[in-house]
Structure formats: C-alpha cells, structure tokens
LOPAVEX-303288 format. One record per residue (C-alpha): residue number from 1; z, x, y; chain. Coordinates in nm, 3 decimals. Each point is the difference from the previous one (the first is absolute). Example, Ala and Ser with C-alpha at 12.3 -4.5 7.8 and 13.67 -1.06 7.14 Angstrom:
2
1; 0.780; 1.230; -0.450; A
2; -0.066; 0.137; 0.344; A
//
This chain:
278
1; -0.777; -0.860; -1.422; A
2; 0.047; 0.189; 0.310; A
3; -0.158; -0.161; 0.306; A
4; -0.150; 0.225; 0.322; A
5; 0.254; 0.083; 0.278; A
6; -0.035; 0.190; 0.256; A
7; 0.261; 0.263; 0.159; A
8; 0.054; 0.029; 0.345; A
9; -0.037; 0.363; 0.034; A
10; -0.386; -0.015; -0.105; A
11; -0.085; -0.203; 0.277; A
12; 0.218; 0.158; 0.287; A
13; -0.060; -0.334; 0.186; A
14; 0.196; -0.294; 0.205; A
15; 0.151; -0.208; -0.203; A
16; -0.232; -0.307; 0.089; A
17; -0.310; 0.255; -0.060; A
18; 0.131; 0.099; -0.309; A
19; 0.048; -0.348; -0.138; A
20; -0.361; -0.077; 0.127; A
21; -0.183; 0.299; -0.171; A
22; 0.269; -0.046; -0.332; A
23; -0.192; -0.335; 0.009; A
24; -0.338; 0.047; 0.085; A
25; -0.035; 0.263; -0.245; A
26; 0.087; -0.191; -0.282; A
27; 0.373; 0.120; -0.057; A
28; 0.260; -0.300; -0.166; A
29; 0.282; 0.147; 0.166; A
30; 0.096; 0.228; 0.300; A
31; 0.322; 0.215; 0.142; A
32; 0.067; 0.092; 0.322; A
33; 0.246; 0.173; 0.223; A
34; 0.160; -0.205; 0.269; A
35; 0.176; 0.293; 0.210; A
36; -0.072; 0.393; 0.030; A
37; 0.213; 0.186; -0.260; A
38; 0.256; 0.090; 0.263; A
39; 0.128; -0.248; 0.287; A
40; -0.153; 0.305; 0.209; A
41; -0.317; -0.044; -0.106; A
42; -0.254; -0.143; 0.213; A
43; -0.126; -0.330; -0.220; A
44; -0.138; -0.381; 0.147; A
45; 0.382; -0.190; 0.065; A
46; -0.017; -0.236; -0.343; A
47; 0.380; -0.019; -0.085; A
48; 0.184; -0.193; 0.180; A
49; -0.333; -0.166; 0.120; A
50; 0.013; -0.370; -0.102; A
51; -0.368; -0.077; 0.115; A
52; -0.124; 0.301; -0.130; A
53; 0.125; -0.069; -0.381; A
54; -0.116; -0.325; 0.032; A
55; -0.371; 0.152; 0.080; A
56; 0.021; 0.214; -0.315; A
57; 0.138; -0.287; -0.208; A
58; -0.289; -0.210; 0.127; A
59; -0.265; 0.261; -0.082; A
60; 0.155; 0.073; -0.316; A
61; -0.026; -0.395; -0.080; A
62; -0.379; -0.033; 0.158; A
63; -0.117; 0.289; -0.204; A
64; 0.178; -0.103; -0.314; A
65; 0.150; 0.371; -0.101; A
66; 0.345; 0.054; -0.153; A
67; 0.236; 0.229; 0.212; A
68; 0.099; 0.233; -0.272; A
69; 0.292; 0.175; 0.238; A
70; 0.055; 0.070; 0.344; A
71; 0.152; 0.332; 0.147; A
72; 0.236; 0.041; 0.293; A
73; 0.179; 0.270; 0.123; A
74; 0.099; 0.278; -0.266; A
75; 0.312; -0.050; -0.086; A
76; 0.248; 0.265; 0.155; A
77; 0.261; 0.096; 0.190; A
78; -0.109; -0.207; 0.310; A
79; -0.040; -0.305; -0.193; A
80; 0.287; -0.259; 0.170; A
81; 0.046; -0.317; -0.114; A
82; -0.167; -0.189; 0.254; A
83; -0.342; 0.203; -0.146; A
84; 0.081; -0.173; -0.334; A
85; 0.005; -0.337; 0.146; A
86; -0.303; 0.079; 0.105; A
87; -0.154; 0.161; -0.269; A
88; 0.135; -0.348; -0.158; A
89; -0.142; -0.221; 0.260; A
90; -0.351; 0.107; -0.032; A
91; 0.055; -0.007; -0.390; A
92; 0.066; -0.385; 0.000; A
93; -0.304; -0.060; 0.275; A
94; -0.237; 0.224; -0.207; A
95; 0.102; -0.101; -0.342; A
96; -0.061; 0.361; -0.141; A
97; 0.077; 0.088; -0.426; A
98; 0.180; 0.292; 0.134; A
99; 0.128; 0.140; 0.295; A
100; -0.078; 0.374; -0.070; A
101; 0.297; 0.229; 0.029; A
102; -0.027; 0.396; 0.077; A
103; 0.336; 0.190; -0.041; A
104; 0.108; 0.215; 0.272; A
105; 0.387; -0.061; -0.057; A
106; 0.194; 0.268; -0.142; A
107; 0.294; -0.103; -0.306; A
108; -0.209; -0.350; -0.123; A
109; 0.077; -0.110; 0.365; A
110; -0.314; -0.189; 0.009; A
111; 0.164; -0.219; -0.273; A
112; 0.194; -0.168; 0.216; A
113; -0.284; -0.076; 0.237; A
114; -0.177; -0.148; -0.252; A
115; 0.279; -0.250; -0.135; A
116; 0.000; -0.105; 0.384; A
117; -0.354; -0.103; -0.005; A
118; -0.020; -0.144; -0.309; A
119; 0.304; -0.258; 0.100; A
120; -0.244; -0.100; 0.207; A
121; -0.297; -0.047; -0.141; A
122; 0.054; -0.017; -0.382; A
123; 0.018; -0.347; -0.019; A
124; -0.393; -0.027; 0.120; A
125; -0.078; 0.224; -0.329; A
126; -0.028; 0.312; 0.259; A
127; 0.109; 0.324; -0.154; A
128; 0.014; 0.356; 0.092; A
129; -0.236; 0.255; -0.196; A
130; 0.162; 0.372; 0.097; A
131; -0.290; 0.229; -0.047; A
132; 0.068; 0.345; -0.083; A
133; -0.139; 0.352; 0.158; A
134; 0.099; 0.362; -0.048; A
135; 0.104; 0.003; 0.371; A
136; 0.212; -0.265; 0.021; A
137; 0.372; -0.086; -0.136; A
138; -0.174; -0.196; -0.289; A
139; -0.177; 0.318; -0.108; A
140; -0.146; -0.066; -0.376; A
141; -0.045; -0.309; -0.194; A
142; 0.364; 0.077; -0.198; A
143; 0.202; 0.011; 0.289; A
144; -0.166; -0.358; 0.162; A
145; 0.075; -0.152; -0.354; A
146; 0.336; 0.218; 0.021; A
147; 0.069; -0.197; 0.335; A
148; -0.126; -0.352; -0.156; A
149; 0.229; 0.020; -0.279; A
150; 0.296; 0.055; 0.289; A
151; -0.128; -0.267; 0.220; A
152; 0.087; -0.213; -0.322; A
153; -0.108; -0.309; 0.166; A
154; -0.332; -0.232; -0.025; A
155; -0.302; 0.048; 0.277; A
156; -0.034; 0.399; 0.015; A
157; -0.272; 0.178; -0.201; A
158; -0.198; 0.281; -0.024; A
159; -0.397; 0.068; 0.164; A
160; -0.183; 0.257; -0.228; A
161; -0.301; 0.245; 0.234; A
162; -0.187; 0.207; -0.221; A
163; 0.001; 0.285; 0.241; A
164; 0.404; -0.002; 0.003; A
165; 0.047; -0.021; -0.312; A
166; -0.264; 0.335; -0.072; A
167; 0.204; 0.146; 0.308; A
168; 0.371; -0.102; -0.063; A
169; -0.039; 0.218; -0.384; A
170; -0.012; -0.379; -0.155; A
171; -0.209; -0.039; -0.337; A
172; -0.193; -0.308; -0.123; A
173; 0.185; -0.018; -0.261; A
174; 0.296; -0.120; 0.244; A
175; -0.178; -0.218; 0.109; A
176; -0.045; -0.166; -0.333; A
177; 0.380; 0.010; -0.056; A
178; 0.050; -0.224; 0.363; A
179; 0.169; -0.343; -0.110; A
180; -0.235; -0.271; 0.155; A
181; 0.233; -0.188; 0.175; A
182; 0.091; 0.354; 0.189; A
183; -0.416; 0.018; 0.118; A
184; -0.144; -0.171; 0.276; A
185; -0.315; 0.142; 0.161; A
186; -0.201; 0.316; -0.124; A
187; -0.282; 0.184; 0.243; A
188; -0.275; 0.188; -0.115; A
189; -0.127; 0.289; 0.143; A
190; -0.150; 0.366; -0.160; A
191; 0.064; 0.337; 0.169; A
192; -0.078; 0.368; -0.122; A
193; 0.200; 0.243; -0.213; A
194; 0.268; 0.146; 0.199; A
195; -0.040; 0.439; -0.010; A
196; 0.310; 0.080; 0.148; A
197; 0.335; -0.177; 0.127; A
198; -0.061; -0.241; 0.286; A
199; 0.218; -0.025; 0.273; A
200; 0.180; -0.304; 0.107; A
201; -0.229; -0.038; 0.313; A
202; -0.296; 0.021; -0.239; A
203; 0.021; -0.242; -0.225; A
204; 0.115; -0.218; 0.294; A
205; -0.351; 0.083; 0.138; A
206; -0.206; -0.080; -0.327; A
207; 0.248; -0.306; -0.080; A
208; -0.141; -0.157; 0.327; A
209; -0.348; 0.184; 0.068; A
210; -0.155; 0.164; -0.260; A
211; -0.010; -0.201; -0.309; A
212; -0.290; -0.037; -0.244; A
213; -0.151; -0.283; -0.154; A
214; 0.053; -0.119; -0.363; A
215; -0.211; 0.310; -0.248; A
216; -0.049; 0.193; 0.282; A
217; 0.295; 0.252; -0.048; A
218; 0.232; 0.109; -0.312; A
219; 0.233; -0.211; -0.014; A
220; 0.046; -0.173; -0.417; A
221; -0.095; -0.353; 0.188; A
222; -0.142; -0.151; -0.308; A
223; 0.380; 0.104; -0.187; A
224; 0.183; -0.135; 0.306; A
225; -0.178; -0.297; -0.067; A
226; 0.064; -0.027; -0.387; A
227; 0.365; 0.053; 0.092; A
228; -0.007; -0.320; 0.229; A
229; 0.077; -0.370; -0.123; A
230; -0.350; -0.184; 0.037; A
231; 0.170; -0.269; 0.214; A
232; 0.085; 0.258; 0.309; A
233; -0.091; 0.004; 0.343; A
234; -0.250; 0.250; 0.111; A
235; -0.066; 0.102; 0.327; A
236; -0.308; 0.275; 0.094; A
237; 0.177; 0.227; 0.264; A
238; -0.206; 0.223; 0.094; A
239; -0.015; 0.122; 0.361; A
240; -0.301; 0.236; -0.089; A
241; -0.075; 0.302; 0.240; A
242; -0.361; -0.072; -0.022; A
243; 0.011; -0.324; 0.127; A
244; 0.234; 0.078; 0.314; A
245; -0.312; -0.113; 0.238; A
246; -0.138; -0.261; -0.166; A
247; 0.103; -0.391; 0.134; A
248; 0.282; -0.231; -0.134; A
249; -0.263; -0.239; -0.173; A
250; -0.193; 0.311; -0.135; A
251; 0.317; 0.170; -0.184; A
252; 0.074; -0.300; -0.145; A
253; -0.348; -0.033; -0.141; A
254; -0.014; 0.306; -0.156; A
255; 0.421; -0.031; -0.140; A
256; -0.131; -0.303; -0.165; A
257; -0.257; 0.144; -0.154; A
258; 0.127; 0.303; -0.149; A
259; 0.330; -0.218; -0.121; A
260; -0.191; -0.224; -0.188; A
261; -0.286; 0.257; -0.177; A
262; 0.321; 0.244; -0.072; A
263; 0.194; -0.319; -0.166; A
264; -0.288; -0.133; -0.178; A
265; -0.091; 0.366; -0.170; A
266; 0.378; 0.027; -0.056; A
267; -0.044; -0.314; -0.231; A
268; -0.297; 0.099; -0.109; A
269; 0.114; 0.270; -0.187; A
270; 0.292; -0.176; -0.112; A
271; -0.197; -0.277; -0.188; A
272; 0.019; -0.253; 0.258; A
273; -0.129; -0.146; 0.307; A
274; 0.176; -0.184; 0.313; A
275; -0.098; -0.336; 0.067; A
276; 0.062; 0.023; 0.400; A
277; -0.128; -0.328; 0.033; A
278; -0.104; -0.126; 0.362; A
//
C-alpha cells in the first residue's frame, strides 16, 4: 500500500517550511531540496551547514515524517569532489532513502560520481535514485536502467515521474517490465496532451511550473498505476500553476487532498480500497 508523500516541487518552500506543511497536512513522508540546482543558484546555505542539518533532522524527528530523498546540486560538470562529500555529509545528518541524482554528465560520467557517494553513505542504507528527464543525459526510462545495469553495483536505482515518462516517449507498459529491485521512488502528476513537439526549454518549464493534478489532464494515470508494484513509493509532485499564490500550508492542503481522493477512486475502480490508516 502506497503511503502519501509529498514532492518538493509542489510546495516551492524552505526546507523547514516544507517539512512543517508535509506534516501539518497530513502527509507520512516528505522530500526536499537542500541546494539550488546549480552551485550558482541563489538557495538558503544547507550543505556544508552542520547546525542547519541538524534543524531539519530535528523537525523531521518532532513532526514524525519520513525523508523520502533529498536533492543537491544537479549533477554536472561542476560537480568536484569536495561537493560529494558534501552531498554525503548532509546524507548521513539527514538520514534520507535516497539522495536524488539528476544527470548532467555527458558518457555515464555521472556514474562515477555516484560510486563516490555511495562509498560513503551506503553503509547507513542511503542509496542514490537517478531520475530520468528528456533534457537531461538520463533521457528515457531505458537509458537510466541502461546506466543501472553498467553501474553493476548495489545502492543505485531508478525514480519513475509520470510526466517524464509521457514526455521521454516511455510507455506503461515499461514500466511494468522495471525489475523491483531497479525502482525506488515514483511521483505522480497529470498534464495535457501534447499538439506539437515541445522544445527542450518547454518541458523544462511544465516539468517545474505547470503540472496538473492527478485526473485533471490526459495522461493513462490509472494504467501507470496498474503497471506499478503495490508496495512503491508515491510521491504527489505537482507544482500546479494555479496554486502559484496560494501559501506553503495552503498547497499542501489542497496536494493532500487531491492525492488521496485520486488514489482512493484509483482503487475504487480496481476492486479495492486503501486502508491509510492514521
């Protein structure tokens, strides 16, 4: 039985606010971003921040959600070794599943970044979940599976967004072929028939802006589902134009919602009903 998560990118929040809203609106477990996507961007100084991973740790503990994964720095070019450390550093403090991985690094570079971190923080049960998008090196769910299967090593697996998969040309069908021990996370989100071929720079936009919630759009959801072990993580990631304006607390409220009333028609029509539980 899937639990409620929440992605990061609905909220568009602090980390600490994030946590407090995953919480308060009834979530079981949260992500969150711990740097801007490049070292460039502008983003509250986390990594490399003892006391400040410490605070999230605490809040994490107080409010009693699960860190599902935690996202640094995309991984690219600029990415030294002293960022890994980091990126390992707040790992360990946090105690994430995953540290989430985007692939900027042409020729399975990235690869090698990832066996770095994972010397360091494998043996807390931390892995890496590489999550693939049409714009990056780990463009469609094949190749990430393609670049698993090199990795050849324990601790690296895949994270499955509905709207990437639609995008990236993948099928559900795929998706039902993905060995379990090769999934990790999946994130749920709807979007609308595409009418002609998007640009890179606009399904970067929608990937980050414009989603739509669960039956709101076109996308099979209720096949992606059916392709899905019932045991998977799911996380709603929707960062929803419509709700740019609204407040932290707010979005939450109304993710939480729509997650849960999407899920339990899902099973409804299956034959079966969640049992969320407190």
């Amino acid at each position: 039985m899937p639990h409620l998560g929440l992605g990061h990118l609905t909220i568009g929040a602090d980390p600490l606010e994030t946590i407090d809203v995953a919480a308060a609106a009834g979530f079981r477990s949260v992500s969150i971003r711990v740097a801007g996507r490049r070292k460039s961007d502008p983003f509250r100084q986390i990594l490399g921040n003892v006391a400040a991973l410490k605070d999230l740790r605490q809040r994490l503990d107080d409010t009693g959600l699960r860190l599902s994964s935690m996202m640094p720095h995309q991984f690219n070019e600029e990415t030294t070794p002293d960022d890994l450390k980091r990126f390992a550093e707040a790992a360990l403090i946090l105690r994430p599943q995953y540290i989430l991985c985007n692939d900027y690094v042409p020729d399975n570079g990235v690869l090698d970044m990832i066996a770095s971190l994972l010397d360091d923080v494998f043996r807390q049960n931390i892995r890496v979940t590489l999550e693939f998008v049409a714009y990056t090196e780990a463009k469609s769910l094949a190749a990430t599976l393609e670049k698993i299967r090199r990795f050849g090593r324990p601790g690296l697996e895949v994270l499955i967004d509905s709207l990437h998969l639609n995008r990236s040309g993948g099928t559900n069908a795929e998706v039902s072929a993905t060995p379990r021990k090769n999934l990790a996370l999946v994130q749920l989100c709807d979007a609308k028939r595409l009418t002609h071929k998007p640009t890179m720079e606009e399904l970067m936009s929608e990937a980050r802006t414009a989603r739509l919630a669960p039956g709101e759009g076109d996308l099979d959801l209720h096949g992606f589902l059916d392709a899905l072990p019932r045991d998977v993580e799911i996380e709603y990631e929707v960062p929803h134009p419509a709700h740019k304006e609204l407040p932290p607390l707010e979005k939450a409220k109304r993710a939480y919602a729509s997650f849960r009333s999407y899920l339990d028609g899902y099973a409804a029509s299956r034959g079966f009903a969640y049992n969320w539980g407190k």
